[in-house]
N, C-alpha and C positions, 0 to 999 in steps of 0.2 A: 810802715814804720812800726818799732816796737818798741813797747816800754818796759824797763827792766827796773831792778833794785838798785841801787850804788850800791859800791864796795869802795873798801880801805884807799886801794890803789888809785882811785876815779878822782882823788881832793885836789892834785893838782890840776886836773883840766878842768876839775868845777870852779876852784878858786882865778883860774885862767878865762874862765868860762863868765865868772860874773863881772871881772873887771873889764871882760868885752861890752859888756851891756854895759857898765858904768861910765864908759869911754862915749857909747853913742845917747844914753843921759845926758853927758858933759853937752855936748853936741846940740841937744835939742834945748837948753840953759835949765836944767835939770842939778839941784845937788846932792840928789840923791846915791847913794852907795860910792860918797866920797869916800870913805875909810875903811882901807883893807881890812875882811870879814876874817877874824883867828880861824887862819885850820886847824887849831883842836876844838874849836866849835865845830868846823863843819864835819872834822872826822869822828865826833861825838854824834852827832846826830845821823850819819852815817849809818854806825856800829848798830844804832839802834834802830835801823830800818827804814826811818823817813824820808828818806831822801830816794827819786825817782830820776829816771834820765829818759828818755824817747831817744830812739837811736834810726838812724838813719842810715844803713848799713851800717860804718864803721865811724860816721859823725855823729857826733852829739849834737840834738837837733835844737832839744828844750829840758830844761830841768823841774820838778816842782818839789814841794817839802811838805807832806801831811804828817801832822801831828796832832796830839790832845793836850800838847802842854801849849800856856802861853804869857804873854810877856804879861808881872804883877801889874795893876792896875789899870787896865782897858776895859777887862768884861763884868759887869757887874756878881754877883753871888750866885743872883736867880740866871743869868745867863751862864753860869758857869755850870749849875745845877744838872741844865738842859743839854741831852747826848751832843758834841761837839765833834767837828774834825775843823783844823786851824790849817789855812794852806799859806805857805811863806815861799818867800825866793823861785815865786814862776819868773825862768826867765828862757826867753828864745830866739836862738842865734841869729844872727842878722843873715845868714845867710840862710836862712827859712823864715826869715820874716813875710808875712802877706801870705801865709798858707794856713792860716784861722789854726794852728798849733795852740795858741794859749785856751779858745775858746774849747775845743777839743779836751784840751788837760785836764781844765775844769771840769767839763763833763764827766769824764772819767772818775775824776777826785770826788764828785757827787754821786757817784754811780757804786764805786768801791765803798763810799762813806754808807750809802743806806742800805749796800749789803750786811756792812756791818752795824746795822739796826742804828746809825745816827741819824737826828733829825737835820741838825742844822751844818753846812759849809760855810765857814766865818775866814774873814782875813781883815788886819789890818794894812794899810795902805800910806805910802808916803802922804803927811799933811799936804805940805806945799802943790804935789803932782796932779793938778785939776784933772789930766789928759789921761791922767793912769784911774784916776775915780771916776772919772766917766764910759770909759773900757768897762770896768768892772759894772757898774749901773748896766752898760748894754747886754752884760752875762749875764744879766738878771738878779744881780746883786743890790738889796736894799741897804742905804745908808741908815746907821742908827744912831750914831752922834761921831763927833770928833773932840779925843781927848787931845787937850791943848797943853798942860802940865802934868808934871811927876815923872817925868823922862829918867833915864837910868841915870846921868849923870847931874851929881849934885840935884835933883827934884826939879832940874831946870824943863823949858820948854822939851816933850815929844815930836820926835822927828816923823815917827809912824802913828799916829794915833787917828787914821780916818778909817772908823769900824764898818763894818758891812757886811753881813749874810744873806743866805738864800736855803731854802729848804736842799735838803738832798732828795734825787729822783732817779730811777732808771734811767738810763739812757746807753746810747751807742756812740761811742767816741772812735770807732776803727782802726784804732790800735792793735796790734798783736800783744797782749798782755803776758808777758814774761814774770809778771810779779810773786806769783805764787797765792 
């Protein structure tokens, strides 16, 4: 498998792409990624390089999104201070599911991240999704709090505010790195 860049072109099948995972969310009584994601956000973050795809010949396998920016109020000052890469929107087809795809992406995304001299791989994480914070715990992601208020709308409750990092490390994810 190989993992490449997005392009402009790629926002319909990513935006096709997440509402598959939010459909089998539904499924597991998950309400997360209830509300279609703007594609001029996604084609913004696009443009700007973030966004990654694993390709599986000509199917899209898995997505993930590294960044340095991140949503206001989660990480503290001193955490923010500290070299960062923020990973969002792994998500992996259900028809490669059970093929350790997400554990793999990580790696990579930790692996790219400490090439480029960051220390820490951080994400936030749906509150409610015990089953997705514990995924993450077994990638060796340590929990550091869960921000429960200041959500984007009205300062009401956060949908995503369960933090968690892990050092960035060499590693081998056996991907074909297309990325550049």
């Amino acid at each position: 498998m190989k993992i490449t860049t997005a392009r402009p072109h790629d926002v319909t099948k990513l935006l096709a792409f997440r509402e598959e995972a939010a459909a089998w969310l539904t499924r597991l009584g998950s309400d997360q990624w209830q509300r279609p994601y703007p594609a001029d956000r996604l084609l913004a973050t696009i443009r700007a390089g973030s966004v990654f795809l694993v390709m599986d010949g000509d199917m899209t396998a898995a997505t993930i999104t590294l960044s340095q920016d991140v949503e206001e109020g989660l990480w503290t000052e001193q955490e923010l201070s500290e070299p960062s890469t923020f990973v969002t929107k792994l998500t992996v087809a259900r028809s490669h599911a059970g093929q350790n795809l997400g554990s793999r992406l990580l790696d990579w995304a930790g692996d790219r991240a400490y090439r480029n001299g960051v220390d820490w791989l951080r994400l936030d994480a749906w509150t409610t999704n015990e089953a997705l914070q514990r995924y993450y715990v077994r990638q060796g992601f340590q929990h550091v709090r869960t921000v429960r208020e200041g959500g984007a709308v009205n300062g009401g409750p956060r949908v995503s505010g369960w933090l968690a990092q892990r050092p960035t490390a060499p590693a081998v994810s056996g991907f074909d790195d297309a990325t550049g």
